[in-house]
C-alpha positions as CSV (number, residue, x, y, z in Angstrom):
1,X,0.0,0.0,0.0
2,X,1.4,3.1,-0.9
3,X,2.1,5.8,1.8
4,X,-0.4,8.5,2.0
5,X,0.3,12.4,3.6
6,X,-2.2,13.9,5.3
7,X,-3.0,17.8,4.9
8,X,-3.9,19.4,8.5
9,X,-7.4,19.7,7.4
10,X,-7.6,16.0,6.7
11,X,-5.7,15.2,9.7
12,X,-8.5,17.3,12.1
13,X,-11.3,15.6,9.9
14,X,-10.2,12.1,10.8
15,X,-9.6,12.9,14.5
16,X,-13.1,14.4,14.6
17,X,-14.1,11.4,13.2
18,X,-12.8,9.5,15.8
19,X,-13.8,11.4,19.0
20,X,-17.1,11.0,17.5
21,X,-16.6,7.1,16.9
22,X,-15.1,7.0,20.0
23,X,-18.1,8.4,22.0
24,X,-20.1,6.3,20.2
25,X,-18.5,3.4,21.9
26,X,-15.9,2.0,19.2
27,X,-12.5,0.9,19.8
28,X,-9.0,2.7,18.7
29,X,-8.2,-0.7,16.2
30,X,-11.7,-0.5,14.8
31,X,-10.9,3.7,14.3
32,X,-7.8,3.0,12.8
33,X,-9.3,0.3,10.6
34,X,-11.9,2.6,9.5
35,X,-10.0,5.6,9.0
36,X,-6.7,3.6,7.2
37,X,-4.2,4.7,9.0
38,X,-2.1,2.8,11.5
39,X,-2.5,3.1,15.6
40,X,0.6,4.7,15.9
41,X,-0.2,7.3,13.6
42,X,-3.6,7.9,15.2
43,X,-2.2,8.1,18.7
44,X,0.4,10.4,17.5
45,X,-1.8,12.5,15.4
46,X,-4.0,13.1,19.0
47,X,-0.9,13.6,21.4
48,X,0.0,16.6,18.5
49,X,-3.4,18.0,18.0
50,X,-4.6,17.0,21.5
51,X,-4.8,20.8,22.7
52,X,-6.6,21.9,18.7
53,X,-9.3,19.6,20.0
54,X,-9.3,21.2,23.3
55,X,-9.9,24.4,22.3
56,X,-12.1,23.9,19.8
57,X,-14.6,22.8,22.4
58,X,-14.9,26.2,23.8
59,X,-17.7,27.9,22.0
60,X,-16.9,31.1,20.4
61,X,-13.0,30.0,19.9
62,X,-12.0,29.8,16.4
63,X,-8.6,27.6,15.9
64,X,-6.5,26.4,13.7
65,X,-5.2,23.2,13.5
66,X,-1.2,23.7,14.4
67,X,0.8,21.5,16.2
68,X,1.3,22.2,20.1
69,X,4.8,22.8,21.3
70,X,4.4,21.6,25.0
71,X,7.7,22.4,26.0
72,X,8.0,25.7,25.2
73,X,7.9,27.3,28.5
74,X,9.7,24.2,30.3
75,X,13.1,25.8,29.5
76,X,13.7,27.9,32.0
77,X,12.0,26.0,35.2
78,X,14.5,22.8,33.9
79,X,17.2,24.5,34.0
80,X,16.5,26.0,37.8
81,X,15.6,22.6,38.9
82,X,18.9,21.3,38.0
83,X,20.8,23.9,39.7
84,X,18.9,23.8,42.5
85,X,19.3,19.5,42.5
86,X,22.7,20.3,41.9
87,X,23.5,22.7,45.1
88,X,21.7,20.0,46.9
89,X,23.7,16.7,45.9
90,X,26.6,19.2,46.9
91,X,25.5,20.3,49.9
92,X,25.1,16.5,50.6
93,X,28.6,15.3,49.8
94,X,29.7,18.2,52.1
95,X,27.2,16.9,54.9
96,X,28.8,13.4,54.5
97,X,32.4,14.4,54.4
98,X,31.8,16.3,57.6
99,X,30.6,13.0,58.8
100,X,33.2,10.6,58.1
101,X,35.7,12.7,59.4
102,X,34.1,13.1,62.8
103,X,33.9,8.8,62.9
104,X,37.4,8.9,62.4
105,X,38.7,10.9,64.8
């Protein structure tokens, strides 16, 4: 079988297709099946759409259907939590240096 791309618009077609299917009471093989396109391709098509979806439940909310960039904002909080882990496993090494010493003596 040859190997289809997908616009965006058909993309959001399909996965409105499916939340409806899946209300409905139908299963992600029998989706898949439906809709020709492999599981792995569905799931990943909802994790990258997931917040599209989302939004477009909200009335009044016009969206369009881009890919969501969940770690966008992450960036900076990472980076503090590893300098704050960091300062800690140091702070421990200290603590336990201190201790061995004092055994020793």
């Amino acid at each position: 079988m040859k190997r289809q791309r997908h616009s965006k618009e058909q993309i959001q077609q399909k996965l409105n297709r499916a939340s409806a299917a899946l209300a409905g009471g139908a299963t992600i093989p029998e989706i898949c099946r439906t809709l020709r396109i492999s599981e792995a391709t569905f799931h990943r098509w909802r994790r990258r759409f997931n917040r599209v979806e989302k939004q477009a439940s909200a009335p009044g909310q016009e969206t369009s259907p881009e890919p969501v960039d969940r770690g966008r904002g992450l960036e900076p909080e990472n980076q503090r939590l590893k300098l704050l882990v960091g300062e800690l496993m140091l702070e421990i090494a200290f603590l336990k240096d201190a201790l061995q010493g004092k055994h020793e003596r």
